[in-house]
C-alpha positions in Angstrom: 179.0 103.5 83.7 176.3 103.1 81.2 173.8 103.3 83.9 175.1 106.4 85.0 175.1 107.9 81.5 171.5 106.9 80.7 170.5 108.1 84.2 172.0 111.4 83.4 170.3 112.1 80.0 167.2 110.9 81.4 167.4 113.4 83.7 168.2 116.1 81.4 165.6 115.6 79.1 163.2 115.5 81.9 164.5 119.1 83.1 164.0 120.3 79.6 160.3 118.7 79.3 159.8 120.6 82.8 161.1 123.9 81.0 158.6 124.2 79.0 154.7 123.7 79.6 153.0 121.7 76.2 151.3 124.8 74.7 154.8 126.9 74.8 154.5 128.6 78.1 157.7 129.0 80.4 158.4 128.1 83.6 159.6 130.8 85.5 160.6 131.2 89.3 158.0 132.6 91.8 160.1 135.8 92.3 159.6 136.6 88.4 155.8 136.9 88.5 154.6 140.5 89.3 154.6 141.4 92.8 150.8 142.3 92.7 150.5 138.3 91.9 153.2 137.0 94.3 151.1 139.1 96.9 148.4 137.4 96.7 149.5 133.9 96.6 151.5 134.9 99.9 147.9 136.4 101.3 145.4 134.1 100.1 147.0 131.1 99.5 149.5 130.5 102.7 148.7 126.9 103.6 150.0 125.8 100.2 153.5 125.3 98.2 153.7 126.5 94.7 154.8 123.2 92.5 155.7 125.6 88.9 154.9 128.5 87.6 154.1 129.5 84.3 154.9 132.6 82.1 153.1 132.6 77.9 154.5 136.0 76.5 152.2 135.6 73.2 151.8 138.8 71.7 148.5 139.0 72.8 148.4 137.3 76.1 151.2 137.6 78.8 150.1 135.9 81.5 151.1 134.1 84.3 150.1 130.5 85.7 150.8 129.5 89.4 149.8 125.7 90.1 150.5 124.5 93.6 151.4 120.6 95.1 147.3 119.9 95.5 146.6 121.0 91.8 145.0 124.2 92.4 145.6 127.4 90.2 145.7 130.8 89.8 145.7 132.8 86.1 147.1 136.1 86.6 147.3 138.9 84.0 150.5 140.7 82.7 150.0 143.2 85.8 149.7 140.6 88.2 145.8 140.6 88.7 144.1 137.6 89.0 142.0 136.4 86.4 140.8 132.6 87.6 141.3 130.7 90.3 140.6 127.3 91.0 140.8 125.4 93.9 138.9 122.0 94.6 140.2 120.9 97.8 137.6 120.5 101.2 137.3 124.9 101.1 137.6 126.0 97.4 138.7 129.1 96.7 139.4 131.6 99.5 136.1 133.3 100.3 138.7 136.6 100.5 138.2 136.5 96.7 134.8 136.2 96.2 132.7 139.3 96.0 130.3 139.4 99.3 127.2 139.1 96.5 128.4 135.8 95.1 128.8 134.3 98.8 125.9 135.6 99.9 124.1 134.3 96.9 125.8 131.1 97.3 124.7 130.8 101.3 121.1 131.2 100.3 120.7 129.3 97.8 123.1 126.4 97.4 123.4 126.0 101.4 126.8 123.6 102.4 128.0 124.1 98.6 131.0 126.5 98.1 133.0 127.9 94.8 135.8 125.7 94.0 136.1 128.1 91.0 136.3 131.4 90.1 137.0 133.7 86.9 136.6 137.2 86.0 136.6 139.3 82.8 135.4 142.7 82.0 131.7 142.3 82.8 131.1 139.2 84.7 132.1 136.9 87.3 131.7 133.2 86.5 131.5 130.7 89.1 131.6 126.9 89.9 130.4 124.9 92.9 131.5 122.1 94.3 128.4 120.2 93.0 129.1 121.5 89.2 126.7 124.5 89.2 128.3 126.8 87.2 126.4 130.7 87.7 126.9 133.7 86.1 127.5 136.9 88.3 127.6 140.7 87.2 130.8 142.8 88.5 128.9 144.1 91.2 128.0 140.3 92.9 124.7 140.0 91.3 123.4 136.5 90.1 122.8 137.0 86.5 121.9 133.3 85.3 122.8 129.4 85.6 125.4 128.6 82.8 125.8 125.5 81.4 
């Protein structure tokens, strides 16, 4: 009997750590994020399974987190767009992502390297190889500069 009871609570405070993510996000189901986001997990991201999702409704920021079983992640705004995406298994991030400057850019000079990370704000596209070269883009693909 005891064994049962301490098995139980264990298991409810483990739900209720799972709730909620350390820096007050909450962990929605997939069907809650915006369907511009679930779109393009289900287009870009088929050969993997979503492990939690993540919604922080700050006043300032509500976003969305979707981490999948392998540990990679998506950032998506409040409308669903993406914002970073990182993915560090043997392909990175889904070349369908990247803008055609940054690949080709990539191809030329960083030959058998590929972007295992990608973010996006207003002017700029930053970017991380698989070797830890981190590069600075402009919106329209162009290299700008090597960041640190």
């Amino acid at each position: 009997m005891k064994k049962t009871i301490v098995m139980s609570a264990t298991i409810v405070a483990a739900m209720s750590l799972a709730a909620c993510h350390e820096d007050g996000k909450k962990v929605i189901d997939f069907s809650e994020l915006p369907l511009t986001a679930q779109t393009f997990v289900q287009t870009h991201f088929t050969d993997k399974l979503v492990s939690t999702v993540f919604h922080d409704n700050e006043v300032a920021d509500n976003e969305y987190e979707v981490i999948f079983t392998d540990g990679a992640n998506i950032d998506f705004t409040s409308n669903g767009e993406w914002d970073e995406v990182e993915d560090r298994d043997t392909n990175g991030v889904p070349t369908a992502i990247i803008p055609l400057g940054v690949i080709d850019y990539v191809a030329a000079n960083h030959a058998g390297l590929y972007v295992v990370q990608i973010g996006k704000d207003r002017n700029n596209y930053d970017v991380e190889l698989n070797n830890t070269i981190e590069l600075v883009f402009n919106k329209n693909g162009e290299f700008l500069r090597y960041d640190d």
